[in-house]
Short mmCIF file of the C-alpha atoms (twelve columns), coordinates in Angstrom:
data_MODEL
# 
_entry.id   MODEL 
# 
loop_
_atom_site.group_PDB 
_atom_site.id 
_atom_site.type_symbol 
_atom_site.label_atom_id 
_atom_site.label_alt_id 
_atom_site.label_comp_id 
_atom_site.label_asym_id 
_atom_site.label_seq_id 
_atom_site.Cartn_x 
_atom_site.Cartn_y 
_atom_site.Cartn_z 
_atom_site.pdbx_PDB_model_num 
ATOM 1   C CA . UNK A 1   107.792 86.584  109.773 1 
ATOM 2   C CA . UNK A 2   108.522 88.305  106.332 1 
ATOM 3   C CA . UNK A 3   105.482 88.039  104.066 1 
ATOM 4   C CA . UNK A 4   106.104 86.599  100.668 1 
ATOM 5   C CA . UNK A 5   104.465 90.058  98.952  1 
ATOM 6   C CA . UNK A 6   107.083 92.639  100.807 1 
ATOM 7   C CA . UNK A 7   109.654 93.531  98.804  1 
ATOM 8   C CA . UNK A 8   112.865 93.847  100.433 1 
ATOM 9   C CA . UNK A 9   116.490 95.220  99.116  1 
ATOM 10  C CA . UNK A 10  118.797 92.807  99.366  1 
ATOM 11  C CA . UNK A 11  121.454 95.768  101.507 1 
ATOM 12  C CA . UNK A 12  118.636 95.794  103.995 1 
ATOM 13  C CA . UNK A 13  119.700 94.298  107.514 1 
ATOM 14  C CA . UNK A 14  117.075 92.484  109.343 1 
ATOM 15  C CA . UNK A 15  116.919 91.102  112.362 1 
ATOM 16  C CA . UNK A 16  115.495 86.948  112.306 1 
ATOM 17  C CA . UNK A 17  112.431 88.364  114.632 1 
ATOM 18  C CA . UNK A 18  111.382 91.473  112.760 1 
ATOM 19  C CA . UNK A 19  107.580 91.030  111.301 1 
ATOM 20  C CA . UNK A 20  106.923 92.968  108.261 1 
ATOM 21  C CA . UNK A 21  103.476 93.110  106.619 1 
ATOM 22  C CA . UNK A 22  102.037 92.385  103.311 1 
ATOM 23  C CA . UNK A 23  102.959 95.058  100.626 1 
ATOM 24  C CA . UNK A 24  105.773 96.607  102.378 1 
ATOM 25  C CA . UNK A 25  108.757 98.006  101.056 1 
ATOM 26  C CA . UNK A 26  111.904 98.272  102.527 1 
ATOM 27  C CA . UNK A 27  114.487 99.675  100.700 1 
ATOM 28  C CA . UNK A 28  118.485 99.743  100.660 1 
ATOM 29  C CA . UNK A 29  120.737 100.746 103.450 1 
ATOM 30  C CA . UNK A 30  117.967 100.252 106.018 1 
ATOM 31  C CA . UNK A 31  118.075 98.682  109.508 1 
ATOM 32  C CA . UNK A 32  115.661 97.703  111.268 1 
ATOM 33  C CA . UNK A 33  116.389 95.800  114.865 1 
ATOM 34  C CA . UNK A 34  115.261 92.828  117.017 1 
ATOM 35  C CA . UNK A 35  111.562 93.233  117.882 1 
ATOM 36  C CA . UNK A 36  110.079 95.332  115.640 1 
ATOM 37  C CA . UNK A 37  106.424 95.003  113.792 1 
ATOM 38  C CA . UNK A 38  106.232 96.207  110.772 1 
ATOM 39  C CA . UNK A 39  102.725 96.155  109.672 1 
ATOM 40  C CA . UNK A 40  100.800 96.188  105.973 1 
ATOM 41  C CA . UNK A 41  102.002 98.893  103.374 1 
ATOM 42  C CA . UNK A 42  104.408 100.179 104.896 1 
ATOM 43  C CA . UNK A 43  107.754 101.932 103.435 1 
ATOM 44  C CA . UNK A 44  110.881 102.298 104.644 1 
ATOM 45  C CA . UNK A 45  113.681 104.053 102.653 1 
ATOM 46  C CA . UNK A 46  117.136 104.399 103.702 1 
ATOM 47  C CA . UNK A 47  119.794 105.251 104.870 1 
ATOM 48  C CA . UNK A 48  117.454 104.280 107.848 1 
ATOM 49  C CA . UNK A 49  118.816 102.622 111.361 1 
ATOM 50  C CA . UNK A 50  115.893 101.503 113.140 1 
ATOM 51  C CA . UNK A 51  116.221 100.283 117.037 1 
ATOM 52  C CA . UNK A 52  114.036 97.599  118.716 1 
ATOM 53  C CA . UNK A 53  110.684 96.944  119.233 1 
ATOM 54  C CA . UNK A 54  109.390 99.608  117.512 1 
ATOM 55  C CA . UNK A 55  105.595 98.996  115.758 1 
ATOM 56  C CA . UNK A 56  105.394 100.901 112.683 1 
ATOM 57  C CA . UNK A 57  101.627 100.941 111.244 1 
ATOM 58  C CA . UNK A 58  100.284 100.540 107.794 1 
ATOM 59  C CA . UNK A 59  100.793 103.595 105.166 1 
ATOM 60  C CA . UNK A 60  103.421 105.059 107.440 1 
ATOM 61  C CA . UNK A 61  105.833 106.674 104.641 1 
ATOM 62  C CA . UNK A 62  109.916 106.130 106.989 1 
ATOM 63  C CA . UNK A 63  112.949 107.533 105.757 1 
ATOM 64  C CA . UNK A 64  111.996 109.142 102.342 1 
ATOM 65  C CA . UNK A 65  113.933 112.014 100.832 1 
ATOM 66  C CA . UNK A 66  113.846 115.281 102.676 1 
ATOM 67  C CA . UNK A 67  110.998 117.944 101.453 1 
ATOM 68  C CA . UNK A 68  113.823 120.808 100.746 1 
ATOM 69  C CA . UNK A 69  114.290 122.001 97.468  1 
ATOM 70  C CA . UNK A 70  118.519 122.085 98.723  1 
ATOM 71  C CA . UNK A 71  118.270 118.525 98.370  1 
ATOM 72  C CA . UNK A 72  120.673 117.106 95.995  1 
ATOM 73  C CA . UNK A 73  120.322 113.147 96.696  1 
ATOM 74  C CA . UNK A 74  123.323 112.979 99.435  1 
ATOM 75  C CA . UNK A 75  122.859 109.998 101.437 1 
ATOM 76  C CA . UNK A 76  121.406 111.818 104.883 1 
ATOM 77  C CA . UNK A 77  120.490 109.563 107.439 1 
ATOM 78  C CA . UNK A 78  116.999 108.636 109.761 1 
ATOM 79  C CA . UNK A 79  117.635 106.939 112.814 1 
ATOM 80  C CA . UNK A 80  114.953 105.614 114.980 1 
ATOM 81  C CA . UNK A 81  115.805 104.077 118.360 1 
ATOM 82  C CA . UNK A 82  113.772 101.760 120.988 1 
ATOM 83  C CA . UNK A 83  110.401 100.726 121.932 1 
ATOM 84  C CA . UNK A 84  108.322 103.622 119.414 1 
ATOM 85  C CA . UNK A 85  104.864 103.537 118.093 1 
ATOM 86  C CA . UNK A 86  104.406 104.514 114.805 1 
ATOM 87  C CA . UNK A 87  100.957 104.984 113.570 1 
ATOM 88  C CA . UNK A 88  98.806  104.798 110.037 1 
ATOM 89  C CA . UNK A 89  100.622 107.543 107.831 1 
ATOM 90  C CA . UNK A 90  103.024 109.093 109.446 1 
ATOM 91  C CA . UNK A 91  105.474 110.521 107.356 1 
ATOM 92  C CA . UNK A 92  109.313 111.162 108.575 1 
ATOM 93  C CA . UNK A 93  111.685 112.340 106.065 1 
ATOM 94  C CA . UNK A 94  115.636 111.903 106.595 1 
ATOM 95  C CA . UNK A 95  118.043 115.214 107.238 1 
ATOM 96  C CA . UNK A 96  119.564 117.314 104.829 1 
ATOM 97  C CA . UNK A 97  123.622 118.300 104.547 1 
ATOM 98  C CA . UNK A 98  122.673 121.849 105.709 1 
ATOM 99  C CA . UNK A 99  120.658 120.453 108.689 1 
ATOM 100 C CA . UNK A 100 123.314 118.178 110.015 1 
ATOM 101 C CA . UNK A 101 122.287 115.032 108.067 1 
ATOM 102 C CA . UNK A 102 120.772 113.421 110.102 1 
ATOM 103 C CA . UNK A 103 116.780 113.628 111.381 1 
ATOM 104 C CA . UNK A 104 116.804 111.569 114.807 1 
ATOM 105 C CA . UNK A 105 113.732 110.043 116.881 1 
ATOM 106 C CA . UNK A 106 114.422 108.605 120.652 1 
ATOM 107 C CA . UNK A 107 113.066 106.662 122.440 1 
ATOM 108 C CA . UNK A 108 109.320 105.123 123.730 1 
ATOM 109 C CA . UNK A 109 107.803 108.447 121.997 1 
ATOM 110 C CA . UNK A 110 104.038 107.951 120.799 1 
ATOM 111 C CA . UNK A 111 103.352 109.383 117.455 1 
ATOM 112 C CA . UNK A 112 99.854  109.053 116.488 1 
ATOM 113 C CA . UNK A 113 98.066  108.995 112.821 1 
ATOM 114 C CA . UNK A 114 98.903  111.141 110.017 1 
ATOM 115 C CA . UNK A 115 102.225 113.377 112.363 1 
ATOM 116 C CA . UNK A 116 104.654 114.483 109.822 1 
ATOM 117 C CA . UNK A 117 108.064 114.928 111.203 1 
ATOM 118 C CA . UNK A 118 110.452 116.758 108.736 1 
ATOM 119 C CA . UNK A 119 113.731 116.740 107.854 1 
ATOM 120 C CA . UNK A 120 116.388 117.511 110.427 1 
ATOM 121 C CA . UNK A 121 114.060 117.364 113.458 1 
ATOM 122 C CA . UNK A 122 115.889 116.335 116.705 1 
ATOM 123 C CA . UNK A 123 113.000 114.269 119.132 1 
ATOM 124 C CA . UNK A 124 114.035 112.723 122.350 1 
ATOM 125 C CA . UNK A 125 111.911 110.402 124.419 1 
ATOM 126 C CA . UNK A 126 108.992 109.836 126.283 1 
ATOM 127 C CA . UNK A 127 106.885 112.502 123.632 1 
ATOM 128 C CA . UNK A 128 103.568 111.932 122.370 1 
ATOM 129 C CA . UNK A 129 102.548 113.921 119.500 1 
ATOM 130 C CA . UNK A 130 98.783  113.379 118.514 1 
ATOM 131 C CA . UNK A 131 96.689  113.071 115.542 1 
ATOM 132 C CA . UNK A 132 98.243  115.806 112.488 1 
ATOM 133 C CA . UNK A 133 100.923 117.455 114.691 1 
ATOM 134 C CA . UNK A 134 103.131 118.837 112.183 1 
ATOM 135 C CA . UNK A 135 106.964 119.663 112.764 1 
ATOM 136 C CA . UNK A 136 108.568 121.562 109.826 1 
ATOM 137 C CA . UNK A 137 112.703 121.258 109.550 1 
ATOM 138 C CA . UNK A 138 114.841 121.720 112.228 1 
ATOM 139 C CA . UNK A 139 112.545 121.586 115.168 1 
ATOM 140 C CA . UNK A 140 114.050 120.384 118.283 1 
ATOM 141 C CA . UNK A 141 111.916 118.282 120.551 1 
ATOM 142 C CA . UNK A 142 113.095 117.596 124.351 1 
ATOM 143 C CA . UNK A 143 111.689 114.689 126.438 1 
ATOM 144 C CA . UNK A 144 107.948 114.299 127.761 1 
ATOM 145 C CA . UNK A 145 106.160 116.646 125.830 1 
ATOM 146 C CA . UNK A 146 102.662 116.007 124.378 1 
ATOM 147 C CA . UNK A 147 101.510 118.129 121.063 1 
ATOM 148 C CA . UNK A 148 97.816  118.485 120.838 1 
ATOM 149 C CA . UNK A 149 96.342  116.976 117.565 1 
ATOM 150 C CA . UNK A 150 96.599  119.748 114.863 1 
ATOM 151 C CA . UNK A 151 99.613  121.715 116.428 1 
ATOM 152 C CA . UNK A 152 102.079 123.019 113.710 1 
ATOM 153 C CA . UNK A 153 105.287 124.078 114.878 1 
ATOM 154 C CA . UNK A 154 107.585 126.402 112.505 1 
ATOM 155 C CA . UNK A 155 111.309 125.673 111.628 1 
ATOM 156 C CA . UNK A 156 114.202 126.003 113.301 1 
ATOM 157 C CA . UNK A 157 112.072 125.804 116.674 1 
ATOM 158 C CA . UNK A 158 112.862 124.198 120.322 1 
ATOM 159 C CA . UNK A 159 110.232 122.862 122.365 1 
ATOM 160 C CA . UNK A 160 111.317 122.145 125.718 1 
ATOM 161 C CA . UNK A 161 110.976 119.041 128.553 1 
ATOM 162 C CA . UNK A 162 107.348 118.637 130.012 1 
ATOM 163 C CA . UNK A 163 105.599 121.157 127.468 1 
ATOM 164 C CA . UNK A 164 102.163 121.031 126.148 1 
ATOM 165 C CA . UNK A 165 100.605 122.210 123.296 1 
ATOM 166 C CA . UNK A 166 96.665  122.459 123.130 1 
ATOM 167 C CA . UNK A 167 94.874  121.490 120.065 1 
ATOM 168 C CA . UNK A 168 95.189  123.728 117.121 1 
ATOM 169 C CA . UNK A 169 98.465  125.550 118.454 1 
ATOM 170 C CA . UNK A 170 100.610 127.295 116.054 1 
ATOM 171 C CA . UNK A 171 103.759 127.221 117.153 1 
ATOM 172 C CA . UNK A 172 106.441 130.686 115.695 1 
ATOM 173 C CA . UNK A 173 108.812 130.448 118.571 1 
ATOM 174 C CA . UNK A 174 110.702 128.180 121.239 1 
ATOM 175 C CA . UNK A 175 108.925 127.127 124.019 1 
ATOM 176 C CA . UNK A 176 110.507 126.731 127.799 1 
ATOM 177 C CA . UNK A 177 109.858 123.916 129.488 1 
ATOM 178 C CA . UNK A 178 107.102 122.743 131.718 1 
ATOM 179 C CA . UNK A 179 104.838 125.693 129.850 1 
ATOM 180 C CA . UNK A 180 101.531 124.980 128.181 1 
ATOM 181 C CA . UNK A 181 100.843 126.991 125.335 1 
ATOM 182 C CA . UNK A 182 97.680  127.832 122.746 1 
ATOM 183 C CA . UNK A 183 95.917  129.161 120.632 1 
ATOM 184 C CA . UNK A 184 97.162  130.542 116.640 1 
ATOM 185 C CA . UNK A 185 99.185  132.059 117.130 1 
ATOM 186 C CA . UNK A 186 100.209 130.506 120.222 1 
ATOM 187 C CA . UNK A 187 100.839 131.736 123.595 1 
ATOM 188 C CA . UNK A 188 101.899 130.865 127.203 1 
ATOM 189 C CA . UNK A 189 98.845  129.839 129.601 1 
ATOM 190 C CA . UNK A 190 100.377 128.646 132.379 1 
ATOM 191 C CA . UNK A 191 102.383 125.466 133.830 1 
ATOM 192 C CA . UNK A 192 101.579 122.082 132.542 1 
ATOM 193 C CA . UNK A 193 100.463 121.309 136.134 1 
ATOM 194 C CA . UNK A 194 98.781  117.906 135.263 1 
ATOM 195 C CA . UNK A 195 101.691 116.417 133.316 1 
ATOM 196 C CA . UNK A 196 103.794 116.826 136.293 1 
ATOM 197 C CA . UNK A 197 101.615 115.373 138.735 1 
ATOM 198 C CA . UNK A 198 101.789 112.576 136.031 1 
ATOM 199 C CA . UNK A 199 105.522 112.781 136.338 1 
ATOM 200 C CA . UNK A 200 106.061 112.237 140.015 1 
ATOM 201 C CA . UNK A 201 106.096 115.972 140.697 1 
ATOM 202 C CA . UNK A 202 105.870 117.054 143.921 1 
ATOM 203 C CA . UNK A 203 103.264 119.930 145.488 1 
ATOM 204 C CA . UNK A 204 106.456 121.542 145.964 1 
ATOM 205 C CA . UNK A 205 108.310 120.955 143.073 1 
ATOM 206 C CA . UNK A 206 105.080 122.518 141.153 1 
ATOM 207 C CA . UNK A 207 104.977 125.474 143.016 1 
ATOM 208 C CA . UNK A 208 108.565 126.115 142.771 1 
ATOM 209 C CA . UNK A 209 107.990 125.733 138.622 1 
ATOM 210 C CA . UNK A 210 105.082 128.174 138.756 1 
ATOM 211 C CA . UNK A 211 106.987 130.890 140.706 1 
ATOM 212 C CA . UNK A 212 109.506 130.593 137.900 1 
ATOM 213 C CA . UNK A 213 107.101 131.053 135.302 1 
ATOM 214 C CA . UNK A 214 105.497 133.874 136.763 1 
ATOM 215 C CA . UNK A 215 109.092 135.427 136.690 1 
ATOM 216 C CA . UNK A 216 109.295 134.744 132.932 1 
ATOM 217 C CA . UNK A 217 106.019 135.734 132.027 1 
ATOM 218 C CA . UNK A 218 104.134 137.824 134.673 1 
ATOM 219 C CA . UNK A 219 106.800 140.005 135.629 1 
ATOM 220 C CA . UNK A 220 107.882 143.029 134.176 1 
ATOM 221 C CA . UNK A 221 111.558 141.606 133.913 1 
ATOM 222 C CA . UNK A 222 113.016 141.269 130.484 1 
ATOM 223 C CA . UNK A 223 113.968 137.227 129.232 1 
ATOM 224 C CA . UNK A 224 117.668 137.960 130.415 1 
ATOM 225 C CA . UNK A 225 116.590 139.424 133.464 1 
ATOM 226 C CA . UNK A 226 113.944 136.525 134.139 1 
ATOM 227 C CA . UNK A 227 117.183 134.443 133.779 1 
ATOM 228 C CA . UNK A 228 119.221 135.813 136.574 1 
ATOM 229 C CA . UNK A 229 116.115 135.529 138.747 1 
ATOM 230 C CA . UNK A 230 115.770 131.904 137.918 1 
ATOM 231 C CA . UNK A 231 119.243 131.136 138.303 1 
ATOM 232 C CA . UNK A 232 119.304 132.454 141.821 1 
ATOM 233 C CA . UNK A 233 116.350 130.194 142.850 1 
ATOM 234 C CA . UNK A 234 117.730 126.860 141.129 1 
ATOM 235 C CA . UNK A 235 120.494 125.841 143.844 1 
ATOM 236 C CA . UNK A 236 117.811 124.817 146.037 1 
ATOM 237 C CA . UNK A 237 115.305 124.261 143.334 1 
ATOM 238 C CA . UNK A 238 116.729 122.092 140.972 1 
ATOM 239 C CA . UNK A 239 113.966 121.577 138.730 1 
ATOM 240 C CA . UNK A 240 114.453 124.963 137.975 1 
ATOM 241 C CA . UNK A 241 117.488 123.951 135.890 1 
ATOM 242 C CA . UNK A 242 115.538 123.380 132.750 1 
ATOM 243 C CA . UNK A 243 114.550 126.738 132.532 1 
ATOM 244 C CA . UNK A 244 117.583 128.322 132.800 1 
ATOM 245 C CA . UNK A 245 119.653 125.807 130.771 1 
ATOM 246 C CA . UNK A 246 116.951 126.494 127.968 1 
ATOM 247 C CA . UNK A 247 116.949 130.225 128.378 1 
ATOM 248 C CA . UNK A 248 120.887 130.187 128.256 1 
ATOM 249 C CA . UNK A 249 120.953 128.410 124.853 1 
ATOM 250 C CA . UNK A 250 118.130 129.059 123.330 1 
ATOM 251 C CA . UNK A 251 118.022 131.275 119.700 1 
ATOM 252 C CA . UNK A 252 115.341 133.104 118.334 1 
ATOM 253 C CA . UNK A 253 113.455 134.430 121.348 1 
ATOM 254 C CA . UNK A 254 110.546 132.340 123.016 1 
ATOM 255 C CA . UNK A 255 106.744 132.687 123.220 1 
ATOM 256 C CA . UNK A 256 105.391 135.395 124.670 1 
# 
């Protein structure tokens, strides 16, 4: 059900079950699949390719120009896929021509009240980002990580699989995965044990994590060196894998 106050451009694709609220506006070269809930007040500018049942909550500003003073009007794209949860003023801007074009949301990722998530930001599935988490441009995030309310995360930044940020973090560099981090600025405090007993991880599994953390951060061995140590464990520990695929590609040095 459309209601008769939402204004909707006439380039706008639709699907027949999509619900959209009173006094939203959904502008041109938007799409927005089967499924989706699109409550009061809402806007949605495009280009903007929305997947299914997604529920995007009142005041939540989708798809508006990039904040980047580069921005010259070139049609950059937002593309939201399956089963998300928008909530009450969330703001995601589209990507920029330096950035890639395009800013890019997965799938079944939480995003709480009042998250902004910049242009160019790269977000996979499974995340939930809490109450004011802010991600400037050009932060990558992986899959199942959970930002404590308040966290701020700096451009051009990676946070990897199964992270966690505490409330308040400030975020300057990549994080690895599995590692919680805090405090402003933040730093590593050890493995997000909980979220992988959450996850199906095994005693094992966790302890096998932890020893590689303890390489990366307790040892005396430089990142690179860290690395080799890893790598020499993962064959038999593949859940080690994540680390050293992040180390290997990661730019700007983690957090330390």
């Amino acid at each position: 059900m459309i209601h008769s106050t939402a204004i909707i451009d006439p380039s706008a694709v639709i699907a027949d079950d999509v619900s959209i609220g009173p006094y939203s506006i959904i502008g041109a070269d938007v799409e927005i699949g089967s499924g989706c809930q699109i409550e009061s007040h809402v806007v949605i500018k495009g280009p903007t390719k929305i997947g299914q049942n997604n529920r995007i909550y009142q005041f939540a500003s989708v798809g508006e120009e990039p904040q980047d003073k580069k921005y010259a009007g070139e049609p950059t794209l937002l593309e939201i896929g399956d089963d998300n949860l928008i909530r009450e003023s969330v703001t995601i801007n589209r990507g920029t021509v330096q950035g890639g074009g395009i800013t890019k949301i997965g799938h079944r990722n939480w995003i709480m009240a009042y998250v902004h998530i910049a242009h160019d930001c790269i977000i996979g599935n499974d995340n939930i980002f809490a109450n004011n988490a802010t991600l400037a441009g050009h932060v990558i995030i992986d899959n199942f990580v959970i930002l404590g309310g308040f966290t701020l995360i700096s451009q051009f930044n990676h946070m990897a699989s199964y992270a966690f940020s505490a409330m308040g973090s400030v975020i300057s560099r990549n994080v690895p995965p599995y590692v919680l981090v805090s405090g402003h600025m933040a730093k590593p405090v050890g493995v997000n044990v909980e979220g992988l007993r959450r996850h199906d991880f095994s005693d094992q599994q966790i302890k096998n994590i932890r020893h590689a953390y303890k390489l990366l951060y307790r040892s005396n061995l430089k990142v690179d060196e860290a690395n080799t140590a890893i790598q020499n464990l993962e064959q038999q520990q593949t859940e080690l894998r994540l680390y050293t695929d992040f180390l290997d590609h990661q730019q700007g040095g983690i957090i330390r």
